[in-house]
C-alpha positions as CSV (number, residue, x, y, z in Angstrom):
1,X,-71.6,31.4,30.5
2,X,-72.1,33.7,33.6
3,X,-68.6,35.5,34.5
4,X,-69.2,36.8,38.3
5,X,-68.2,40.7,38.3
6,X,-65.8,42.2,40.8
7,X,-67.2,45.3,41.2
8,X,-65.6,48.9,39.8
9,X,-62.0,49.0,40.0
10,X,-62.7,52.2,41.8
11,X,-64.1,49.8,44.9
12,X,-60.5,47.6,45.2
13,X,-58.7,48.2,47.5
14,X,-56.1,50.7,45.6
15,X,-53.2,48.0,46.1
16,X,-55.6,45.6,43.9
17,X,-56.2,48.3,41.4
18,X,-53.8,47.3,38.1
19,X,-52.1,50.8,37.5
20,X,-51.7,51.4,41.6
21,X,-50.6,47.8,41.6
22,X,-48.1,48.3,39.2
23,X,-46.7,51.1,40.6
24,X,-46.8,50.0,44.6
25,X,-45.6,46.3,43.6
26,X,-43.8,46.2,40.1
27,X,-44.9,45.2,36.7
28,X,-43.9,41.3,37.5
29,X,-47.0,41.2,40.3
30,X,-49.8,42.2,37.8
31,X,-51.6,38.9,35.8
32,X,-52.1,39.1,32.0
33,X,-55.8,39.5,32.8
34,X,-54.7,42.7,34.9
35,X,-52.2,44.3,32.1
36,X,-54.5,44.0,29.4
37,X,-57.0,45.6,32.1
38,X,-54.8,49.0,32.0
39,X,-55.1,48.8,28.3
40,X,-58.6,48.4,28.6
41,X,-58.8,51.5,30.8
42,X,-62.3,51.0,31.6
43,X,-64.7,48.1,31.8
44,X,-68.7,48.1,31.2
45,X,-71.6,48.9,33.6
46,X,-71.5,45.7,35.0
47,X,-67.9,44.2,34.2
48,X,-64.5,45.7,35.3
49,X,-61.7,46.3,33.0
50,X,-60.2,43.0,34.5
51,X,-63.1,40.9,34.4
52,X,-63.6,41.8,30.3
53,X,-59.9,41.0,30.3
54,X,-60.7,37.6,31.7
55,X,-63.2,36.6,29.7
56,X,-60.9,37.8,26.4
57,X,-58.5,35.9,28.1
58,X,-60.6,33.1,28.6
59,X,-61.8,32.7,24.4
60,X,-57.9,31.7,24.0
61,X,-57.4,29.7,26.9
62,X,-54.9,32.1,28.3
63,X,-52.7,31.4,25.3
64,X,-50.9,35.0,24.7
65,X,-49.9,33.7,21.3
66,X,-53.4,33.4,20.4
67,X,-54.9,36.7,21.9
68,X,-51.6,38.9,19.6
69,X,-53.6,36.0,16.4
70,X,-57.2,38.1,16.9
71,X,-58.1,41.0,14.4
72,X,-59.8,44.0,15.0
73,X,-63.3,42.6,14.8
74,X,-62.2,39.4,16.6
75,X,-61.6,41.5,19.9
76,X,-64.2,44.1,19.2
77,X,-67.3,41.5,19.7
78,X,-66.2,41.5,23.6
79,X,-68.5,43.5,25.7
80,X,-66.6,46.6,26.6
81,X,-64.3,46.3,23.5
82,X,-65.0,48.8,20.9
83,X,-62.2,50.0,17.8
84,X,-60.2,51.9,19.5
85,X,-59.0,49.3,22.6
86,X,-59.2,46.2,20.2
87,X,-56.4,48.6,18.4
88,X,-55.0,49.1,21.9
89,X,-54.6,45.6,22.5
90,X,-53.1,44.6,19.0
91,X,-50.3,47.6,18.8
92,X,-49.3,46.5,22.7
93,X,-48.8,42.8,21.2
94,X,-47.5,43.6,18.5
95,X,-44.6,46.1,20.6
96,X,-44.2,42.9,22.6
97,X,-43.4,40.4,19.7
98,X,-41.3,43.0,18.0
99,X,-39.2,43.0,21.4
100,X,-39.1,39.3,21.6
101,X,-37.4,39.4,18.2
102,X,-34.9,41.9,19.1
103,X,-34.2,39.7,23.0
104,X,-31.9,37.3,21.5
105,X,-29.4,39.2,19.3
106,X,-27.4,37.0,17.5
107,X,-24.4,35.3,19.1
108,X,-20.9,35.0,16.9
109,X,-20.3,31.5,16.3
110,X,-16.7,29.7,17.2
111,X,-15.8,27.5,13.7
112,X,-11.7,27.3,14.6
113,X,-9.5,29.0,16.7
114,X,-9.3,32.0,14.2
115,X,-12.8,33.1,15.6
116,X,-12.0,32.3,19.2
117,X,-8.5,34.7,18.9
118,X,-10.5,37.7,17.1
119,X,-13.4,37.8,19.4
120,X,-10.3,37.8,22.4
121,X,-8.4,41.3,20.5
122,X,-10.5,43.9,21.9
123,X,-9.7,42.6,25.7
124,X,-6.3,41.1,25.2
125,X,-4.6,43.6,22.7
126,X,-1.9,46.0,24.2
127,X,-1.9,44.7,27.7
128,X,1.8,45.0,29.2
129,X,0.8,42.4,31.8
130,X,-0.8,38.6,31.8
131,X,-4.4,38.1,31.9
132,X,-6.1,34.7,32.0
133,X,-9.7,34.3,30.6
134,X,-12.1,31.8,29.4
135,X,-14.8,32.4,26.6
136,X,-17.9,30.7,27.8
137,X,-19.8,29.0,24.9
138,X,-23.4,27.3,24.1
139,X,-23.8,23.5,22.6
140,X,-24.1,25.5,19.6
141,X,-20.5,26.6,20.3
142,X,-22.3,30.6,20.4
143,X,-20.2,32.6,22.4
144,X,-22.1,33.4,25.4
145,X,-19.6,35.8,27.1
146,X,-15.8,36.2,28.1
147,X,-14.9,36.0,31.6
148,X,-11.7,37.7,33.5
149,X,-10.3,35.1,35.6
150,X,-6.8,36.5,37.0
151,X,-4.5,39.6,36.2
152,X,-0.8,38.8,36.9
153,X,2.7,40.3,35.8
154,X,4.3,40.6,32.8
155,X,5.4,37.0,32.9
156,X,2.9,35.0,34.4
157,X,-1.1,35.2,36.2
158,X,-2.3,32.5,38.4
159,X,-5.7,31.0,37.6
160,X,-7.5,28.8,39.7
161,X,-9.7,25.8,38.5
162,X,-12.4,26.2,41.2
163,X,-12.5,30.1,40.5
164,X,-12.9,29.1,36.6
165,X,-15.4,26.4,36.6
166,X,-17.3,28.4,39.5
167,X,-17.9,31.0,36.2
168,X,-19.2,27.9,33.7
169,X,-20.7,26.5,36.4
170,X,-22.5,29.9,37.0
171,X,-23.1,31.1,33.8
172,X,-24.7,27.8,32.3
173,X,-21.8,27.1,29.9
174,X,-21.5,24.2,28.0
175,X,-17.9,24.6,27.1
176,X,-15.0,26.7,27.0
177,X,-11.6,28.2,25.5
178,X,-9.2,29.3,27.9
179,X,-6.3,32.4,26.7
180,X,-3.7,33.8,28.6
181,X,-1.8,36.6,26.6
182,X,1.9,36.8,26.1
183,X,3.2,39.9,26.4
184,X,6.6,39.3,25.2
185,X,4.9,38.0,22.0
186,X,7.0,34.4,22.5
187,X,4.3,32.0,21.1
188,X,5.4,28.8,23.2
189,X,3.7,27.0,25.3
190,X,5.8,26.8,29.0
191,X,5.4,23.4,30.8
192,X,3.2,24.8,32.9
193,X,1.1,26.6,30.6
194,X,0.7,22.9,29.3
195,X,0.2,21.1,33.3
196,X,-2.6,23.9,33.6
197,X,-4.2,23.1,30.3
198,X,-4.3,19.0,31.3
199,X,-5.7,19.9,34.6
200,X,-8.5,22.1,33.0
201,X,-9.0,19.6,30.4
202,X,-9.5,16.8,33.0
203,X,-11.9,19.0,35.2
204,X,-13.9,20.1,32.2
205,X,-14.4,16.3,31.0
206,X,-15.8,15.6,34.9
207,X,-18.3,18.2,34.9
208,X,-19.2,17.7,31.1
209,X,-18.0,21.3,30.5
210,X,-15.2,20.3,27.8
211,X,-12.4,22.8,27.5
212,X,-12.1,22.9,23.6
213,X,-8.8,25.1,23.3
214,X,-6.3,26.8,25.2
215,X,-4.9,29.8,23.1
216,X,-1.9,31.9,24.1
217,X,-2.6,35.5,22.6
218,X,0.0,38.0,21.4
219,X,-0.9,41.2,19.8
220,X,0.0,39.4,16.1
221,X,-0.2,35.9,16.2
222,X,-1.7,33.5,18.3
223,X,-0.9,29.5,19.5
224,X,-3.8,27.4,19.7
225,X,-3.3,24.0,21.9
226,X,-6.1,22.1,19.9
227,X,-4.6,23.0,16.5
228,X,-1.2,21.7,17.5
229,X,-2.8,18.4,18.8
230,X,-1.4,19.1,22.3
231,X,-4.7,19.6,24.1
């Protein structure tokens, strides 16, 4: 197979060159070819550093996963690819797989409202005024992130049903917990802490974001709507 050459990388213009490209434009403009170019660093007599990155490219149909699969002689029967930037190549796959392991840390896990109240303490504990938040949660009921929805007085905080499905909505939740603290440490439920909780309940079931709890928090106990069968 004949692979047209490009010319030197010293003939581009220097906006087409990888390393000035990366710098004038950002690392998201270069190609795959044009990254593994700038580990390449240099290409043949007759071949850039892109075009040998091409045609490497190329043996794997573009597959990524299949390039960080080739060994040190795999890579090192390219034309232009001795040892030492076959090695090159494989430690900067082997960075980028280590990274994609560490990219998803492992989300805590809501089992009952136990969980949902102890991943709450560290925002909610000590506050001398009401706050109203909702935990935003995966369909694998991972907790995704807390939101702050409102901050009030010490006996009562407004929170608005657009301004808290706006947040799911937002964030890509597929459900929620909703807390409001108690400063006073009373545990019950007002009627319109319980209006509030239909209302969200009713939203959540019309945009398939299902409100699975309402907790009200105090700095030693907690009341949890769903374990009192009042949600």
């Amino acid at each position: 197979m004949i692979y047209e050459s490009s010319g030197t990388i010293q003939s581009w213009a220097e906006e087409d060159r990888p390393r000035e490209k990366l710098m004038l434009k950002g690392k998201a403009a270069l190609s795959e070819a044009e990254l593994i170019a700038i580990l390449i660093n240099a290409g043949t007599v007759d071949l850039t550093a892109v075009d040998v990155a091409r045609i490497i490219l190329k043996s794997v149909n573009n597959n990524l996963n299949d390039l960080a699969k080739l060994s040190i002689k795999d890579l090192s029967k390219f034309r232009g690819i001795g040892e030492a930037r076959a090695i090159t190549i494989i430690a900067a796959l082997e960075l980028g797989r280590r990274r994609k392991e560490q990219d998803r840390p492992q989300r805590a896990k809501v089992t009952c409202s136990r969980d949902a109240y102890n991943e709450m303490i560290p925002h909610l504990i000590d506050k001398p005024h009401e706050e109203f938040w909702i935990l935003l949660m995966n369909r694998a009921n991972e907790i995704m992130r807390p939101v702050l929805i409102s901050t009030g007085g010490v006996s009562g905080t407004v929170a608005d049903p657009k301004l808290i499905f706006k947040q799911a909505i937002e964030h890509l939740a597929s459900s929620m917990i909703l807390f409001h603290n108690h400063p006073s440490g009373n545990l019950l439920p007002s009627q319109a802490d319980k209006d509030l909780t239909k209302k969200l309940k009713e939203a959540g079931r019309l945009l398939d974001i299902p409100v699975l709890d309402h907790l009200i928090f105090t700095d030693k106990a907690y009341y949890s709507f769903a374990d009192e069968g009042i949600l």
